[in-house]
TORKOL-4160 file (C-alpha; in steps of 0.2 Angstrom, whole numbers, padded with zeros to 4 digits, m for minus):
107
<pt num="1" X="0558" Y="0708" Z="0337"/>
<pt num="2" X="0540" Y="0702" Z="0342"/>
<pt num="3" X="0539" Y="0687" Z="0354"/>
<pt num="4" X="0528" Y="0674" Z="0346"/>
<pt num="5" X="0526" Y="0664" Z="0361"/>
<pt num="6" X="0537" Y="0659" Z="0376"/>
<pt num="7" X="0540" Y="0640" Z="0384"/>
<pt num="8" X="0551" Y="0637" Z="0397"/>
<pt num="9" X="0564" Y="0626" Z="0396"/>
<pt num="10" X="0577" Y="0618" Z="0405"/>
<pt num="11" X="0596" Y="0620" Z="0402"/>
<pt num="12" X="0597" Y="0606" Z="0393"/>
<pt num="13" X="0580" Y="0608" Z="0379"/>
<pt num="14" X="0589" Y="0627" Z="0377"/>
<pt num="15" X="0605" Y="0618" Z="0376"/>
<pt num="16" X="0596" Y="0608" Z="0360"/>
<pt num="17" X="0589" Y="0622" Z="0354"/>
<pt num="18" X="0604" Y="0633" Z="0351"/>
<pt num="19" X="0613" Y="0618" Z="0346"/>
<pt num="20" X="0602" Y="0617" Z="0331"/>
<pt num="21" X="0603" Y="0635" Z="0328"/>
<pt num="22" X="0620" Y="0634" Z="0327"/>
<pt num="23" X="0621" Y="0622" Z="0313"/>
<pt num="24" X="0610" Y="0633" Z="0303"/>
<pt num="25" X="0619" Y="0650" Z="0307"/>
<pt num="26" X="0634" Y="0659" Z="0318"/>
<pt num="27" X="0626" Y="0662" Z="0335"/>
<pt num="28" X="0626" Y="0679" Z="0341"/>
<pt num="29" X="0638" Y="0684" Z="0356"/>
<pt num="30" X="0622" Y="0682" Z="0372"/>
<pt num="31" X="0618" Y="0665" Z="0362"/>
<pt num="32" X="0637" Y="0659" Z="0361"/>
<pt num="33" X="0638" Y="0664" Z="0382"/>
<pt num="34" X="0621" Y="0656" Z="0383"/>
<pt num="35" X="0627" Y="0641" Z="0373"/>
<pt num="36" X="0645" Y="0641" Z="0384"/>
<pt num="37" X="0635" Y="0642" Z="0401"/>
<pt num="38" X="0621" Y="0626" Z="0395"/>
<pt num="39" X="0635" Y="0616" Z="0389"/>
<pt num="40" X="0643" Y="0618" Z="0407"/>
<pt num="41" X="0628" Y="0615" Z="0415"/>
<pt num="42" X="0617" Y="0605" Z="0408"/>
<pt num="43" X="0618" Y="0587" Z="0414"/>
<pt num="44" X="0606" Y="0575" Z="0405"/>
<pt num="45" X="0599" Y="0576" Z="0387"/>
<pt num="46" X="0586" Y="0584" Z="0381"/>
<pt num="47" X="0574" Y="0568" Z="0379"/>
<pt num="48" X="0576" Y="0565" Z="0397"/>
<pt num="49" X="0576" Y="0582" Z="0404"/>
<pt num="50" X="0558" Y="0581" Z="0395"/>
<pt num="51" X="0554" Y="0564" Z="0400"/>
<pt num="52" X="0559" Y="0572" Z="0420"/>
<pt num="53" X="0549" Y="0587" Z="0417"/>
<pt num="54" X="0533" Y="0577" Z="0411"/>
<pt num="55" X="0534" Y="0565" Z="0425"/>
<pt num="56" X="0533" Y="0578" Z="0437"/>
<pt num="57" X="0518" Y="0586" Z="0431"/>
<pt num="58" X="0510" Y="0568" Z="0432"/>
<pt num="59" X="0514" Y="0569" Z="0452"/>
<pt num="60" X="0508" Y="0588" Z="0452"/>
<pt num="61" X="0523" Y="0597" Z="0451"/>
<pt num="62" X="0519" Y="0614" Z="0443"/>
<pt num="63" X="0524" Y="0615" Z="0424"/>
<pt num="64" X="0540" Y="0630" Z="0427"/>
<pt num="65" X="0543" Y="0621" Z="0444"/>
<pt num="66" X="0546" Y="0605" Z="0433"/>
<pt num="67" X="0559" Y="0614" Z="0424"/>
<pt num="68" X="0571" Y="0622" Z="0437"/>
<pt num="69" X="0570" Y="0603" Z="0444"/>
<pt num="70" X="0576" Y="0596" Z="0427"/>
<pt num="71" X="0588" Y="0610" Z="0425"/>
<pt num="72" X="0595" Y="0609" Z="0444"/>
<pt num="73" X="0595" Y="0591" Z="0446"/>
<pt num="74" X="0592" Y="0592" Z="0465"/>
<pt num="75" X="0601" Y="0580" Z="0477"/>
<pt num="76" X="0595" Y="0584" Z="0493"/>
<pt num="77" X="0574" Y="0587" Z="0499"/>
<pt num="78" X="0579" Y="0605" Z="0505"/>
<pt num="79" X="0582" Y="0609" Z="0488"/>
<pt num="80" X="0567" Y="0602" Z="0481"/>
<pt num="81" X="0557" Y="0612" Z="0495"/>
<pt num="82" X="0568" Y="0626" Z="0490"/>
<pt num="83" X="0561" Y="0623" Z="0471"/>
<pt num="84" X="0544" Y="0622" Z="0476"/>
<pt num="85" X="0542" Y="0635" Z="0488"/>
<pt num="86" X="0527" Y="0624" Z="0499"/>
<pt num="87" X="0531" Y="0617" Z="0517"/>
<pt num="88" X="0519" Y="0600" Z="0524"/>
<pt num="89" X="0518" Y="0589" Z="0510"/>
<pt num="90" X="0533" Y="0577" Z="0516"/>
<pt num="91" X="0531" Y="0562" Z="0505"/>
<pt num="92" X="0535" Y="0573" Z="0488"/>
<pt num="93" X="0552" Y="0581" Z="0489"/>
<pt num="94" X="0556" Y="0561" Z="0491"/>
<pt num="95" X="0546" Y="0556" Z="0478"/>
<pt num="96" X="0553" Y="0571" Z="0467"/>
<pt num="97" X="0573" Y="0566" Z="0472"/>
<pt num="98" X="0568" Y="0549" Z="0468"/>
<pt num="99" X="0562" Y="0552" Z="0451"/>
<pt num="100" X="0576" Y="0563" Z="0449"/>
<pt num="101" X="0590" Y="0549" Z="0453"/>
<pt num="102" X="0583" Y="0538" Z="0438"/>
<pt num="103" X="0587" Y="0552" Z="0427"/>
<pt num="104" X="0604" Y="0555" Z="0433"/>
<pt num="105" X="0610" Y="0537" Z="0436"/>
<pt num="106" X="0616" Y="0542" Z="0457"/>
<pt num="107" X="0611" Y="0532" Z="0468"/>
């Protein structure tokens, strides 16, 4: 198989993805575990994990950083720093967990 090109995607865009691929064909047993593990984890739909991820770009979170955050759906700014892998900068894990709580509904 040749990879064409490669985007990443949080759980829940893949989960859409192989939800769609399943409609058109039996999925294949690492896509079925695949499929098993997104449906387990993935906590928002695809439209907003997408709506997250471009709303992080816009406050300069990096394009694959974007994607763990809308996967993880972090609750708590050590996670965020976690995620982002930079110290100083105080003011946008809030702004990140902020953003994040309109996606998921929790205050």
């Amino acid at each position: 198989m040749k990879l064409v090109s490669e985007k990443p995607l949080a759980y829940s865009e893949a989960l859409a993805v192989l939800e769609k691929r399943q409609k058109d064909c039996a999925l294949s047993y690492e896509q079925q575990n695949t499929f098993d593990y997104l449906t387990a984890f993935a906590k928002i739909t695809d439209k907003e994990a997408a709506e997250l991820k471009k709303e992080l770009v816009g406050m300069g979170v990096d394009e694959r950083s974007a994607v763990v955050i809308a996967s993880v759906l972090p609750k708590k700014e050590e996670e965020v720093k976690t995620i982002l892998g930079k110290a100083g900068d105080t003011e946008l894990p809030k702004n990140i967990l902020k953003t994040v709580k309109k996606f998921t509904g929790k205050k």
